[in-house]
N, C-alpha and C positions, 0 to 999 in steps of 0.2 A: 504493500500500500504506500508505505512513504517513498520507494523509489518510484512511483508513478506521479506524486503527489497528492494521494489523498491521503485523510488526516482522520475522521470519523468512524472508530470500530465498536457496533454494537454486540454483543456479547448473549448469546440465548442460551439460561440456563449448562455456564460449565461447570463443569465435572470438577475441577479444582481453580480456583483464583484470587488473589493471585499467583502466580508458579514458576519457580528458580525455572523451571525447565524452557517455557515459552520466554522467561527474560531472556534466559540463555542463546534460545533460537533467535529472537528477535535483532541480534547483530551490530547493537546500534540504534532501533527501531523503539526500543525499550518507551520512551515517549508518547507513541501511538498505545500502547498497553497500560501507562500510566493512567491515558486519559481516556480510555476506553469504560461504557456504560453495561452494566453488568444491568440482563433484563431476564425476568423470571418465563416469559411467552415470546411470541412470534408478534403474535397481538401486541404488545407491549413494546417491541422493540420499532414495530410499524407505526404505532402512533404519532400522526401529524403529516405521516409522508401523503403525496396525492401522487405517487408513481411506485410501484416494485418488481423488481424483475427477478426472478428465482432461475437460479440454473440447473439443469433438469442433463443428464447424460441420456440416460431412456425417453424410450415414447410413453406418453400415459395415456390412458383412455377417456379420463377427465381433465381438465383444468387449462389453461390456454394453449394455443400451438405454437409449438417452439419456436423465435428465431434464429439467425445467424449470430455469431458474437460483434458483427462490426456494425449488422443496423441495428442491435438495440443497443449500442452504446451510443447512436445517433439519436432514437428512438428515446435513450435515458435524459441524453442533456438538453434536447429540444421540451420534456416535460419539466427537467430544473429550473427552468426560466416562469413556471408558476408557483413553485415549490418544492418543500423537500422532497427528493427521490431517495432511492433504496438499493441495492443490490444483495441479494437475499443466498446465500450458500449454505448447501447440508453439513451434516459432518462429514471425518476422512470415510467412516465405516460402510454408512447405509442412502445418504445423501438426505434428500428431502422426504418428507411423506407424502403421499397427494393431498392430504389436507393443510398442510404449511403451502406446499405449489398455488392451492386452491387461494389462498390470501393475496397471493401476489395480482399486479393485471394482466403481467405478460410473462413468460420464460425462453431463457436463451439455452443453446445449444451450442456445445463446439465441434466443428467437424472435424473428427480425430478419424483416424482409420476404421472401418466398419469390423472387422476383423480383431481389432484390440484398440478398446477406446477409452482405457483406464489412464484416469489424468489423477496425481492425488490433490490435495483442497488450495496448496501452496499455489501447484502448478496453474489449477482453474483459476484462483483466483490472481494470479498474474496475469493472463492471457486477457481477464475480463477489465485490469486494472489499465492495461497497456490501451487495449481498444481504447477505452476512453480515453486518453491522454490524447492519443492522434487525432481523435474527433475534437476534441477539446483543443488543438489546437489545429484543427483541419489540416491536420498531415503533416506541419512543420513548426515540430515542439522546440522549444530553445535552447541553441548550441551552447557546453560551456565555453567561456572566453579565455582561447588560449595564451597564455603570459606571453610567449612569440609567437606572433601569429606566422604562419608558416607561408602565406599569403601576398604577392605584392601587386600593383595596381596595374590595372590591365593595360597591353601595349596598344599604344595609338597606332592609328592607321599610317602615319609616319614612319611609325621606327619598325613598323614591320614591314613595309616596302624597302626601306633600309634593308633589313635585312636578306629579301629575296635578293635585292642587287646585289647584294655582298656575298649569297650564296650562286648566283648565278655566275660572275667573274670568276670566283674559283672553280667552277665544272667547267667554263668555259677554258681556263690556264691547266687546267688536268687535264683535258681533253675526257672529260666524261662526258658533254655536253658540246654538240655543233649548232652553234646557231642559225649555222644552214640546213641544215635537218632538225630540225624541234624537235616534229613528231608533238606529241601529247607530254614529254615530262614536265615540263613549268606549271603545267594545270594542274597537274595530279599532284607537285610536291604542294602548290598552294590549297590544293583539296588537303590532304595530310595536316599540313601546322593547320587550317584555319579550321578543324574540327578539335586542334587542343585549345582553341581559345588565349592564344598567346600573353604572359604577363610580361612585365617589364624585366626583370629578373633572370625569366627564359629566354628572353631577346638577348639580353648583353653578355648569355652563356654562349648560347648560338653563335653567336658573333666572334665571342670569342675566340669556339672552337674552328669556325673559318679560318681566321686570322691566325691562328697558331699553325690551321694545314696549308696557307698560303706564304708563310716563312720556312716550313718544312720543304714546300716545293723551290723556295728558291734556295735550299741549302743554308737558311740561316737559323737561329735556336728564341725560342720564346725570351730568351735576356738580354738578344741584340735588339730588341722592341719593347722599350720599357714600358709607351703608354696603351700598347693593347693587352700584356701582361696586366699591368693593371686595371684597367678595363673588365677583366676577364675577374681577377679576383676580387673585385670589388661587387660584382653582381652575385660572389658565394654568399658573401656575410648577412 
């Protein structure tokens, strides 16, 4: 629950609490159990909600019909905008009863292999935790902010034409490339870089590395050209 971010654990008649063993599970989480509401029913724990969804592994012959795990967590937060909602799980052993099911308005399902669809309570309820998070934030939850960002700003259209002439003179001084016969290479290398979306960064490596194979072809060493050596190191940092 807290690596999803939710914060609300209602508690239906357990069996021991509170308990070294679940603090001990808890990882750090310990927090959510502190503040966790200890309820004698189901009824009890649903009071005030106007939405509840029970997770249901099997079909049942009563009570709502199951959904998917990703529309009712569409399904959940489109009803939290009237009020409290609910997400309702069994225990590990026996799951829900059809009369707990029967409380809720809706139940979800997760499609696990038909063949073997034993998830235990941790797993379900992450799976239902995560859905909502993605819906909650329509599929693009927030990145943590890396201390360096690995990230530089992207190459203008300048310095990446730079670049293709500075890789084009060197095929042309290899003899990899005839500019009396093109053919199709220049498209295709501009198809290639312009599908990595070129940063500033990977330009002045690029260039670098030109520059290093266009002193190599003339027989002289990257420390007879001190400002494209630097050049070159300065876009590692």
């Amino acid at each position: 629950m807290k690596t999803m971010g939710l914060q609300r654990l209602m508690l239906v008649a357990p069996q021991r609490f509170p308990d070294p063993e679940a603090t001990a599970r808890a990882s750090g989480a310990s927090d959510l159990l502190d503040a966790a509401t200890v309820c004698s029913s189901l009824d009890e724990a649903l009071q005030g909600t106007v939405f509840a969804i029970a997770l249901s592994a099997r079909a049942r012959d009563l009570g709502p019909e199951p959904a998917q795990a990703r529309q009712a967590a569409l399904d959940l937060l489109a009803r939290a905008e009237t009020g409290e909602v609910a997400l309702v799980f069994g225990n590990e052993t026996s799951g829900l009863s059809n009369a707990e099911l029967q409380r809720c308005h809706a139940a979800v399902t997760i499609p696990a292999n038909l063949d073997y669809s034993s998830l235990n309570l941790g797993a379900a309820v992450q799976i239902l935790a995560y859905e909502l998070r993605m819906a909650a934030f329509d599929a693009a939850p927030p990145r943590p902010q890396l201390a360096t960002p690995s990230l530089s700003d992207p190459a203008t259209h300048e310095e990446i034409e730079g670049f293709y002439g500075h890789l084009e003179r060197l095929m042309i001084r290899t003899g990899f490339h005839d500019p009396a016969r093109p053919k199709r290479l220049l498209p295709k290398l501009r198809r290639l870089f312009g599908r990595a979306q070129l940063e500033k960064d990977e330009v002045n490596i690029l260039r670098g590395i030109v520059a290093a194979a266009e002193m190599a072809a003339e027989g002289r060493t990257p420390g007879q050209a001190g400002g494209t050596r630097g050049a070159a190191d300065k876009s590692n940092n």
